[in-house]
N, C-alpha and C positions, 0 to 999 in steps of 0.2 A: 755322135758316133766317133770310135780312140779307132784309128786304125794305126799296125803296129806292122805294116810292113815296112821296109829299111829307109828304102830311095825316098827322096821328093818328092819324083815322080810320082809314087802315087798318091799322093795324095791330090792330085791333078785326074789320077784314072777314076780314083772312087770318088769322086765329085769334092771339090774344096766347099762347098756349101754344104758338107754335112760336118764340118771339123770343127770346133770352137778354138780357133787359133787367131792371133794378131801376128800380119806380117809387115816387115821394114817396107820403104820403096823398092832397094836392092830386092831383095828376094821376091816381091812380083814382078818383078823385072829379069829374073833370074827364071824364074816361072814362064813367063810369054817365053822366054828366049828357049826353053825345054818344047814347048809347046810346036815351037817353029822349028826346030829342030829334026821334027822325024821322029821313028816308033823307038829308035835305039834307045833304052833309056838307063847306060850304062856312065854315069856320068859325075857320081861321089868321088871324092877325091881319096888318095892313097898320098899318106903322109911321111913313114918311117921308113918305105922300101929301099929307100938310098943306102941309108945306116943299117942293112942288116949283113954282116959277116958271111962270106961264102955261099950267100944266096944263088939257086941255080932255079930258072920258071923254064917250067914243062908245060905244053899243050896237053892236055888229053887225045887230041888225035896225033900228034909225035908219037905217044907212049904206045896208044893201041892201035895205031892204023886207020882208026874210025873216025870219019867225023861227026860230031854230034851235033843233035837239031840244035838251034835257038831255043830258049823256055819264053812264055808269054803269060806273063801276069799283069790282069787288070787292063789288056789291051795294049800292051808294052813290051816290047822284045830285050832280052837280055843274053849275053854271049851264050850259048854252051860249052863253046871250047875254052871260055878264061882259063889264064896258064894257071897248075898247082905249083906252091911255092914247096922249094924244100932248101931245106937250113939244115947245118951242120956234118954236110960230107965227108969239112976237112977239120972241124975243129973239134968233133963229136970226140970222146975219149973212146967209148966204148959203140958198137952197133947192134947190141943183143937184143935191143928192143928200140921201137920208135912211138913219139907221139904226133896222132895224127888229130887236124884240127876241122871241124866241119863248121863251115859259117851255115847263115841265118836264108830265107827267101830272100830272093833278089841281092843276095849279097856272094863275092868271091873274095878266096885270101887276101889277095891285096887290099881291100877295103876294112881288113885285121891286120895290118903289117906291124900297127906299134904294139897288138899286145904279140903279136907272134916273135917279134924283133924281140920282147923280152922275154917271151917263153925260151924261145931259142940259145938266150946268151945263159939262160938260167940250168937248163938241164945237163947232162953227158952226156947226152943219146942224140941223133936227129931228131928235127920235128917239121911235120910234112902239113903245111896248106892243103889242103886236097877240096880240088874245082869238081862239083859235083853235080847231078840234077837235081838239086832241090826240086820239093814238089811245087807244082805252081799255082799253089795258093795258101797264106800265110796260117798261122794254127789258128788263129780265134776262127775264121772264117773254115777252117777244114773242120773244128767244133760243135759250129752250126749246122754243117752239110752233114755228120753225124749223128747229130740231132735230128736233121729229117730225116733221116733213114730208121731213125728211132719210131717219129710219128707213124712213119707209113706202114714199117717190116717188125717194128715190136723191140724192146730194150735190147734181148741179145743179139740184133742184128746192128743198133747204134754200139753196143761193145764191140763188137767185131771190127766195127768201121774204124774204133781209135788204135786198132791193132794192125788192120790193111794196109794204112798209113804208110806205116816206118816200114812192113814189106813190102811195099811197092818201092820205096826208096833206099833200100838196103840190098833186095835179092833183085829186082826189078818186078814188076806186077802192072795189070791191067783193072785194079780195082776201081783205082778215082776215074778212069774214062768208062767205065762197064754201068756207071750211079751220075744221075744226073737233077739238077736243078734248075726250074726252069729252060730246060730243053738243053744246060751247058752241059758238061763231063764239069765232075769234082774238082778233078786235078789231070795233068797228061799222062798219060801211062810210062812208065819206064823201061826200056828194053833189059833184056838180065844183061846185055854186055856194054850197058850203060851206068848200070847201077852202081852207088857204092865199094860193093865188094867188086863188082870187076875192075870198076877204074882204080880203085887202090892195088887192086892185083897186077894190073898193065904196069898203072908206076912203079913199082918194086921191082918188077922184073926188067923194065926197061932202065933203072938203076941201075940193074944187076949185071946186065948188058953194055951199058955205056962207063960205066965207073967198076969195074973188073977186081973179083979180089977182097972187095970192101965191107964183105960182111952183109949183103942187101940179099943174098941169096939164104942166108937163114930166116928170112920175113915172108917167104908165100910159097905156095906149094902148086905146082905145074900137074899132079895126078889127080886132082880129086873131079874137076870140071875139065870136058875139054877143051870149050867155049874159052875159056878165059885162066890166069895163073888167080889163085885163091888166096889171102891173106891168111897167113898164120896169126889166126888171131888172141892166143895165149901168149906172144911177144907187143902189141900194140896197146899203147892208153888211146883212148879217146877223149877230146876237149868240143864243147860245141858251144854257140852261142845261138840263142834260139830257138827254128827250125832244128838247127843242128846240135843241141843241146840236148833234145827228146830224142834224136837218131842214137845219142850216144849212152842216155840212159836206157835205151831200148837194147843196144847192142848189150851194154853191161849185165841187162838180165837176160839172153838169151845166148853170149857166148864166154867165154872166158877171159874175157882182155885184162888185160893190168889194171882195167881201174877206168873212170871216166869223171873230167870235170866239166859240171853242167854253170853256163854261165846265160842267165837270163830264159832259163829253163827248166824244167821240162811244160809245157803251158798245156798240156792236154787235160781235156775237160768235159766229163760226162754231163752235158749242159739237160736241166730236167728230169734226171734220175733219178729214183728212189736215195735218201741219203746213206746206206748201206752198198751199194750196187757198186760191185767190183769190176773193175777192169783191167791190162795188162799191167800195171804200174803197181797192181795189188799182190802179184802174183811173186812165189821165190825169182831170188835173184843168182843166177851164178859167179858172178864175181858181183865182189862186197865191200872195195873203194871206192868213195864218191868224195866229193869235191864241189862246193857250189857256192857261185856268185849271182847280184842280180843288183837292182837297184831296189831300195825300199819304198820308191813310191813308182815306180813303172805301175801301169794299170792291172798287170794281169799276174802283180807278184803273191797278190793273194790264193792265187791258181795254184803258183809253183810253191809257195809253204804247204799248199795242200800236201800238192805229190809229192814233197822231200818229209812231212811228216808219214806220208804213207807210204815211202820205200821206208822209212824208219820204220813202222808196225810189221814192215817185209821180211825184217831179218837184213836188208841192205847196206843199212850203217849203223855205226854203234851213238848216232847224235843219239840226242832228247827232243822231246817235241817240244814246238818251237823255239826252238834253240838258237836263233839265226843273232848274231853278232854286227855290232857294227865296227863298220872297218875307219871312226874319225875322221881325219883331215888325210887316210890311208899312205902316211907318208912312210910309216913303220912300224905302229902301234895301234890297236883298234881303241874304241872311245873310253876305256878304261884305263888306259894307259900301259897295254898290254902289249906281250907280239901278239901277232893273228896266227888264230889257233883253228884252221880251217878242219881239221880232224872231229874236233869238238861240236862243229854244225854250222853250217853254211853260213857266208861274211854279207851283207847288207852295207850298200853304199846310201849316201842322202847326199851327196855331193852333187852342185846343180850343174848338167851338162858342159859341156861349153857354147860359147855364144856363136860359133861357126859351125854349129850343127846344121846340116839338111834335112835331118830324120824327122819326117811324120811323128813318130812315137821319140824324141829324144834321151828319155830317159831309158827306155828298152836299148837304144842302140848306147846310151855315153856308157856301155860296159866294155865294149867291143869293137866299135865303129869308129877310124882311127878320128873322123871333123868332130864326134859328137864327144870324145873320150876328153874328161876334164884336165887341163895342163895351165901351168905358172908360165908365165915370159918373160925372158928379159930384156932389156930393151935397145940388144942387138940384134932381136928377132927367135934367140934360140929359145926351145920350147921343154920342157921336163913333163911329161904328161903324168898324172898322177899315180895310175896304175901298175905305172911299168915298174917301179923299184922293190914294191912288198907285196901288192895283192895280188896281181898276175904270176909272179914267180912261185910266191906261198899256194896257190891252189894247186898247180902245175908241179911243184917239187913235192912237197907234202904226199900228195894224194897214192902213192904208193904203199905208204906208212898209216890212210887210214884204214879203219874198219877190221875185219879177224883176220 
C-alpha cells in the first residue's frame, strides 16, 4: 500500500509495514525520535521563508478572533491555527486581485515557501498562503470512504460523497462526520466560520483593517453572510497542491475566480463505477483557466490525467486530451527544447525528488513540498531549487491567459 499523505509521520500512523520503502539508519532514527516525540506531528521542515520579500504570517485566530481546534489525521495532531502566509503588501504593483494558495492534508504554507517565495516574486498582485482546515483525511483514502457509501447507499449517493468533500471544506459541512467507517466519521466536520471562505474572508478583512488604504477592501464583501466578511471571488486565482488542488478546481467550477492552478491534482476518483458515471468534475465549469503540474510518475497521476482530460470534455480548458508536456531538466525549456507552454496542457515533471525528502509519497510532494522539491547545490551550501525559476512562475503567471 502508496500512501500519499505529506508528513513522515504518517507513514508511522498507517503502519510502516504496509509501505514497500528502504530507509537509511538516519531516518529510522529520525522515526523513533517522531515517535518519542508526542501526537504533535508538525515537524517537516520550511526552507525559503527567510528569502521571501515582505512576508507578513497571520494566525487565523489573530484574523477572526477564533481559535480553531487541532485536525487529527491518522492519530496525529496537527496545528489548526498555522499562520497564512501573505506576500506582496509592499512590493505588489497592483491589488485588484490576489492569488490565494491552498496546500495539501497535513500540510501548511510554510511547508510551500519555495514554491510560494517564487510565485510571489513572479506576479504583481499579492499572493496569500492561506492556513486552512484541510479535511482529515487524504483523497485516495476519502475515495475509498466514497466507495463504501457507493456499496451500501447505491452510485448516486458515492457521487454525492466526491461532491460533499470540497463542501464540507469550502462552505463548511457535517458530511464526513454524519458517514462512518468502521464505527470512525470520514473526515471532521467543518464549522462555516472555519471554513475556507470564512477564514479567507477574516484575512482580507483583517488586511483591510490593519494595512489601511491598500486596496484589501476591494477583495471581500461584509453584506452577504453575517457570520463572517465573504471573498470576492471574481477577483481571486486559486493555486492548490493536492488536497488543495481539487478545493481549487472545485471552486473554479462553481464560482467565478480568475482562474485556478492545480498542482499534483485534482486526485478524485469514482473508485468502481460504471465507466461512463459522472461526477462534479464532469459537470460545466464557470471559469475556464486552468493550469497544471504533477509529477509523471507519482502514483495517482493517472487519476489526475483522468480529471484534467475530463474537465477538457467540460468545456474547461481549451488542452487536448492528453496533452500533458514534459517540463526537462525544467530549468527554462520543456524536453523539446521549448518554453513551457502551460496554456497548451498541463506540464509533467520525471525529475527524481530530492534526497532530503521526508514524504511518504515523495514524488506527490517533490512538486510542492519545500525537503522534497528537486534543487542543484553548491558547495557553499546555497541551493537553486528547480522549480522556482520556469515552472512555478509559468503555471502561476500564464494561467490568466489560459482558456476562452
Amino acid at each position: 500500500m502508496i500512501l500519499y499523505n505529506h508528513s513522515r509521520i504518517h507513514n508511522i500512523a498507517f503502519g510502516l509495514n504496509s509501505i514497500n520503502m528502504k530507509f537509511s539508519s538516519s531516518t529510522i532514527t529520525g522515526l523513533v525520535a517522531i515517535l518519542l516525540s508526542g501526537a504533535n506531528a508538525d515537524n517537516t521542515p520550511n526552507l525559503c521563508t527567510d528569502g521571501i520579500k515582505d512576508l507578513i504570517k497571520i494566525k487565523p485566530s489573530e484574523a477572526s478572533g477564533l481559535v480553531p481546534p487541532n485536525i487529527t489525521v491518522g492519530g496525529f495532531e496537527y496545528n489548526g491555527d498555522a499562520e497564512h502566509f501573505v506576500m506582496g503588501t509592499t512590493t505588489s504593483k497592483h491589488k485588484n486581485r490576489v492569488l490565494v494558495y491552498l496546500p495539501g492534508t497535513t500540510d501548511r504554507p510554510e511547508l510551500s515557501s519555495c514554491l510560494l517565495k517564487s510565485v510571489a516574486a513572479t506576479l504583481p498582485y499579492p499572493t496569500i498562503g492561506l492556513s486552512y482546515a484541510y479535511l482529515s483525511s487524504g483523497d485516495k483514502f476519502r475515495n475509498g470512504k466514497c466507495q463504501l457509501v457507493g456499496e451500501e447507499d447505491g452510485l448516486p449517493a458515492q457521487v454525492d460523497c466526491l461532491t460533499q468533500q470540497h463542501k464540507d471544506a469550502i462552505d463548511g459541512g457535517t458530511y464526513g462526520n454524519t458517514h462512518f467507517k468502521e464505527g470512525k466519521p470520514f473526515w471532521d466536520s467543518v464549522d462555516p466560520s472555519n471554513s475556507i471562505t470564512a477564514r479567507l474572508g477574516f484575512l482580507l478583512k483583517h488586511l483591510d483593517e490593519t494595512i489601511p488604504n491598500s486596496g484589501w477592501d476591494r477583495l471581500y464583501d461584509n453584506d452577504i453572510n453575517p457570520s463572517f466578511p465573504t471573498p470576492k471571488w471574481g477577483r481571486l486565482e486559486f493555486m492548490g497542491h493536492s488536497q488543495g488542488a481539487g478545493h481549487a478546481a472545485y471552486l473554479g467550477q462553481t464560482q467565478n475566480i480568475q482562474g485556478a492552478i492545480m498542482v499534483s491534482g485534482p486526485q478524485d476518483q469514482c473508485i468502481g463505477c460504471p465507466v461512463n458515471t459522472s461526477f462534479w468534475i464532469d459537470e460545466d465549469y464557470t471559469s475556464k483557466k486552468y493550469t497544471a503540474f504533477a509529477s509523471g510518475v507519482e502514483p495517482l497521476v493517472g487519476v489526475m490525467q483522468d480529471n484534467w482530460n475530463r474537465m477538457t470534455d467540460a468545456g474547461a480548458t481549451t488542452w487536448t486530451r492528453t496533452s500533458p508536456k514534459g517540463v526537462g531538466f525544467a530549468i527554462d525549456r520543456d524536453i523539446d527544447g521549448k518554453e513551457l507552454a502551460p496554456c497548451d496542457g498541463p506540464l509533467l515533471t520525471y525529475i527524481i525528488p530530492a534526497s532530503t525528502s521526508t514524504c511518504g509519497g515523495k514524488e506527490h510532494c517533490s512538486t510542492a513540498i519545500d525537503d522534497s522539491v528537486p534543487f542543484i547545490e553548491k558547495s557553499n551550501g546555497s541551493r537553486k531549487y528547480l522549480y522556482e525559476n520556469s515552472v512555478w512562475p509559468s503555471i502561476a503567471r500564464v494561467n490568466k491567459r489560459c482558456g476562452r
